[in-house]
C-alpha positions as CSV (number, residue, x, y, z in Angstrom):
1,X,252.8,90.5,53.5
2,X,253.7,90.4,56.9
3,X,252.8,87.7,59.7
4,X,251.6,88.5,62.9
5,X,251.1,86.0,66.2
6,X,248.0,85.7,67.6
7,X,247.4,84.5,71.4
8,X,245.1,82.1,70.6
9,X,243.2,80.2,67.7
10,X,240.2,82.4,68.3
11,X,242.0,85.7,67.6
12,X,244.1,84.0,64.7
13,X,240.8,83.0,62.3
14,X,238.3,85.8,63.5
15,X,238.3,88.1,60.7
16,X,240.3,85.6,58.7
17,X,238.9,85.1,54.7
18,X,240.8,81.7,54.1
19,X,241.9,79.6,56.9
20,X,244.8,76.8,56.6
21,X,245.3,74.4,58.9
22,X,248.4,71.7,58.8
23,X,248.4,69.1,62.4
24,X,250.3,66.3,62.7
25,X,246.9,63.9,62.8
26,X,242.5,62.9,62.7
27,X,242.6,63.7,66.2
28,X,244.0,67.5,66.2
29,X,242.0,68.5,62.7
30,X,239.3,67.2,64.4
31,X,240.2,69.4,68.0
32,X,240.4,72.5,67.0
33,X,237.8,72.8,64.1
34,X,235.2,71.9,67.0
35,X,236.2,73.3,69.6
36,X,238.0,76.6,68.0
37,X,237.9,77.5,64.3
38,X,233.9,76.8,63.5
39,X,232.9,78.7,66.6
40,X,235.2,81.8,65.3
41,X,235.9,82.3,62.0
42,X,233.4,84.4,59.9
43,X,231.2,82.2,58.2
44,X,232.5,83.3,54.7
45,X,235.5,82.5,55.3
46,X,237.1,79.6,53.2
47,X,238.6,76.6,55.6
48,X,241.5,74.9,54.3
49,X,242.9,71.4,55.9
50,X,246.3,70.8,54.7
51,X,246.9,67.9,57.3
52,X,247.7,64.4,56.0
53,X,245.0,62.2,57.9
54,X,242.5,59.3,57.4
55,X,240.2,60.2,55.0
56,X,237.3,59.4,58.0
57,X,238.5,62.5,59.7
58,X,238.5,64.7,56.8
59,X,235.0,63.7,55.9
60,X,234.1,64.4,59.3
61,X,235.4,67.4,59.7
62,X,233.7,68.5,56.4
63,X,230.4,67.8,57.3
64,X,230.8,69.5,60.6
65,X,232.0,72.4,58.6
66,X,229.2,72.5,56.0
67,X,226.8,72.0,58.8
68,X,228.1,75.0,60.3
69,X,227.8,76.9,56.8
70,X,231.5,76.7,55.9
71,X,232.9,76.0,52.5
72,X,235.9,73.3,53.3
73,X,238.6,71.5,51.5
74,X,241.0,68.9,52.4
75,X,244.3,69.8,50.3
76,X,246.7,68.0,51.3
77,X,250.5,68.2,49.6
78,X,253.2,67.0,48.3
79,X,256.9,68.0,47.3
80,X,258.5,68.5,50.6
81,X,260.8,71.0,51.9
82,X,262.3,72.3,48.9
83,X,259.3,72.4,46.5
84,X,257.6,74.2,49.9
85,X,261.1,76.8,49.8
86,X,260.3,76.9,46.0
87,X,256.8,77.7,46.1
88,X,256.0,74.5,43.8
89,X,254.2,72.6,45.9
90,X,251.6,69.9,44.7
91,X,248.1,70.2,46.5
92,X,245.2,67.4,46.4
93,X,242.0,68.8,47.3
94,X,238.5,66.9,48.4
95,X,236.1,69.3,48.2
96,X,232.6,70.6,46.5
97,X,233.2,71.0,43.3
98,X,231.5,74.8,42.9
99,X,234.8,75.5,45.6
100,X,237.7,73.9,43.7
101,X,238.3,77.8,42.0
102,X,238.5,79.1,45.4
103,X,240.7,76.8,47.0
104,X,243.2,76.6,43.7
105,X,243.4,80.6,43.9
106,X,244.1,80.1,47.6
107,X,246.9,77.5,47.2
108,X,248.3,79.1,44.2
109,X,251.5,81.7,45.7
110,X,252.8,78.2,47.1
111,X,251.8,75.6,44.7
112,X,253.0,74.2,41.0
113,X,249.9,72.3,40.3
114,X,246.3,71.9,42.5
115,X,244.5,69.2,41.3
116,X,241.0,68.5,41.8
117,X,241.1,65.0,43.4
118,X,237.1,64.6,44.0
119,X,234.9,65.0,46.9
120,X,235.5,65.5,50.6
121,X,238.0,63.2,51.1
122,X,239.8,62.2,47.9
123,X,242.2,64.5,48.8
124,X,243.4,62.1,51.6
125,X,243.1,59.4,49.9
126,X,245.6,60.9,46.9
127,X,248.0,61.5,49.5
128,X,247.8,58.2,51.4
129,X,248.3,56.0,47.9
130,X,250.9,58.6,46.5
131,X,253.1,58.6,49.5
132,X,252.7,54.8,49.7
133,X,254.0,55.2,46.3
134,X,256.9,57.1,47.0
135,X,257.7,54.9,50.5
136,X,258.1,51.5,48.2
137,X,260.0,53.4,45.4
138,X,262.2,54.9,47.7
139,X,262.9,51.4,48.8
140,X,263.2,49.8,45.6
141,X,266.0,52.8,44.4
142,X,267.7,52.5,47.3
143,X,267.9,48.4,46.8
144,X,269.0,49.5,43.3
145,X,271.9,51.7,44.3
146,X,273.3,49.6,46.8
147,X,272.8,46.5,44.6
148,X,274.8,48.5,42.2
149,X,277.4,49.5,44.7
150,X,278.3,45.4,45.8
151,X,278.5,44.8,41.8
152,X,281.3,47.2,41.5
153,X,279.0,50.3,39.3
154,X,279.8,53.8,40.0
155,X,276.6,55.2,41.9
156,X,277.1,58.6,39.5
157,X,277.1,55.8,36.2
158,X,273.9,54.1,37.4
159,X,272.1,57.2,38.0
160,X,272.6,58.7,34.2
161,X,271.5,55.3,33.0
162,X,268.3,54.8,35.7
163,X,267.5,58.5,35.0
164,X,267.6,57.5,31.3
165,X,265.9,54.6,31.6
166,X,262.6,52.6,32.2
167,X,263.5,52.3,36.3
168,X,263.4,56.2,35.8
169,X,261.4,57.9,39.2
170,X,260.8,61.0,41.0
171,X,263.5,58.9,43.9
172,X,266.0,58.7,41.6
173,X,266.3,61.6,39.0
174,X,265.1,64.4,41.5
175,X,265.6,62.7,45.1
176,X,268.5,60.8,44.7
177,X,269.4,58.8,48.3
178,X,273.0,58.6,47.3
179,X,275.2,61.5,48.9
180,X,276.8,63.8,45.8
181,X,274.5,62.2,42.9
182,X,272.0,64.0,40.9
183,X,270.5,67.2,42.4
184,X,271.2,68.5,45.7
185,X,269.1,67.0,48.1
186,X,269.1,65.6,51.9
187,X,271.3,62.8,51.2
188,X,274.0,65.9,50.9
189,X,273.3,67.2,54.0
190,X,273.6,64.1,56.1
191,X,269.8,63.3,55.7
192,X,269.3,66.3,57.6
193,X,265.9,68.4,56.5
194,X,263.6,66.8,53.9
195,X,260.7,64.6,54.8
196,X,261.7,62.8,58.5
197,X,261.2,58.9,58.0
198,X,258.4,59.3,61.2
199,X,256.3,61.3,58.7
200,X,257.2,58.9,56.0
201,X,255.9,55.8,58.5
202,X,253.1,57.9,59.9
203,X,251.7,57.7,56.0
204,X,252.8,54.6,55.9
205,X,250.5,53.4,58.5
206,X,247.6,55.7,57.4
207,X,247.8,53.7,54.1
208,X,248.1,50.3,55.6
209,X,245.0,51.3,58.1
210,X,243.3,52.4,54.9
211,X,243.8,49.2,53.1
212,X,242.5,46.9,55.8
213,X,239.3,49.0,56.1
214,X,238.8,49.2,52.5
215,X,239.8,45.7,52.4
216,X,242.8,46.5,49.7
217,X,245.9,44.1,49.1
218,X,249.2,45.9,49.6
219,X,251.6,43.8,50.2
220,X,254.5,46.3,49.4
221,X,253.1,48.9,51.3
222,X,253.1,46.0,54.0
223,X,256.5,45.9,53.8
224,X,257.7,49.3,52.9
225,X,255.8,50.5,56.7
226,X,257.9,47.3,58.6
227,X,261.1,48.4,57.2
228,X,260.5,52.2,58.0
229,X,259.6,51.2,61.1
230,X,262.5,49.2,61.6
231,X,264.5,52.3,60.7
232,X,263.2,54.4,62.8
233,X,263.2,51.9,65.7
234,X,267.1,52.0,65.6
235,X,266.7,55.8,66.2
236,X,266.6,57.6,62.8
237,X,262.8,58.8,62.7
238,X,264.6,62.7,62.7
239,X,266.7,61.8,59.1
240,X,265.4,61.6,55.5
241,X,263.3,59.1,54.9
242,X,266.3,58.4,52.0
243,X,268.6,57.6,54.8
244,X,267.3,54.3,54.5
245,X,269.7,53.1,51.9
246,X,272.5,53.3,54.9
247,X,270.3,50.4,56.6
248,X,270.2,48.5,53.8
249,X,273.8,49.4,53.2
250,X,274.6,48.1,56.3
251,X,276.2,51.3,56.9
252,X,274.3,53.3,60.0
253,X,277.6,54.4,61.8
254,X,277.6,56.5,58.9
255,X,274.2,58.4,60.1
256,X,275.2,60.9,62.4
């Protein structure tokens, strides 16, 4: 199907059957769903948040939306840039549950899985603990491989064993930070592309903010966020968020 511009928001959702947002934060979702989509759209039509945000927006948002006589889902997703070239993305929808079958039929040309996370919400909070996940394994692989690099192992040697292996992880066997190992990823492209280590810190900090509200230890989320933040502090925000392991290489001259 073709894709057409539209001047505004307004002209963009009128006669629109599913809407799908993705903003950078709480603030924007909240924006324009006030002030532009829910005074536009048709009221059948099916809204769609795809945004990573705090789970207090989303929930906002929804009730807005069902006040207004919307069906809504937050779906946000996972898999980056290649899985969203791929069409296999991974989508976490909050939502009613008599809407799930909707949504999933929406998300389905550009997803592998759609998963049911709960009510309004849960999708936001799947997304906030996954990519927590994914910021302190990232971390720990990179540690791994340049640990393995001062003891004198072959970075191609240790990734058939850790791919083998109970340190086996989606940062390892399928995102592999080390230039030329495993599949192609970022890390073969100078870090260019991929999932920029602001977006990685933005969820870092959504998870963090979500922990101290919910009361939550996370003391390696506490850590993974400072040394993201670190990294992108010395400039790198724009690379990989895999381009870490050159920081804890001690190698950033190498980051172009």
């Amino acid at each position: 199907a073709a894709c057409h511009a539209a001047a505004s928001v307004a002209e963009a959702v009128k006669d629109a059957e599913v809407v799908i947002t993705m903003l950078p934060a709480g603030q924007h979702v909240r924006g324009v769903y006030s002030d532009q989509i829910l005074s536009a759209a048709p009221k059948t039509a099916l809204l769609i948040d795809c945004s990573t945000i705090d789970v207090e927006s989303a929930r906002a948002v929804a009730a807005q939306a069902k006040a207004a006589g919307f069906r809504f889902a937050d779906a946000p997703v996972s898999g980056g840039t290649m899985a969203a070239e791929a069409g296999t993305l991974a989508f976490m929808v909050g939502c009613d549950a008599a809407d799930f079958a909707a949504v999933e039929a929406a998300l389905e040309p550009m997803s592998r899985v759609t998963i049911h996370a709960g009510d309004h919400g849960a999708g936001q909070a799947a997304k906030i603990c996954n990519n927590m996940l994914l910021g302190v394994s990232m971390l720990g692989t990179c540690e791994a491989f340049a640990l393995a690099e001062k003891l004198g192992l072959a970075a191609d040697r240790f990734f058939e064993i850790a791919s083998k292996s109970s340190g086996q992880c989606w940062s390892v066997s399928t995102y592999c930070p080390v230039p030329g190992v495993g599949p192609s990823t970022p890390a073969d492209r100078n870090y260019d592309g991929g999932f920029a280590t602001a977006m990685m810190l933005k969820d870092l900090k959504l998870a963090q903010d979500a922990a101290a509200k919910a009361g939550a230890s996370t003391p390696m989320g506490a850590q993974a966020e400072a040394l993201y933040a670190l990294f992108d502090g010395n400039g790198f925000g724009g690379k990989d968020f895999s381009a870490v392991l050159q920081m804890l290489r001690g190698k950033l001259s190498q980051l172009s």
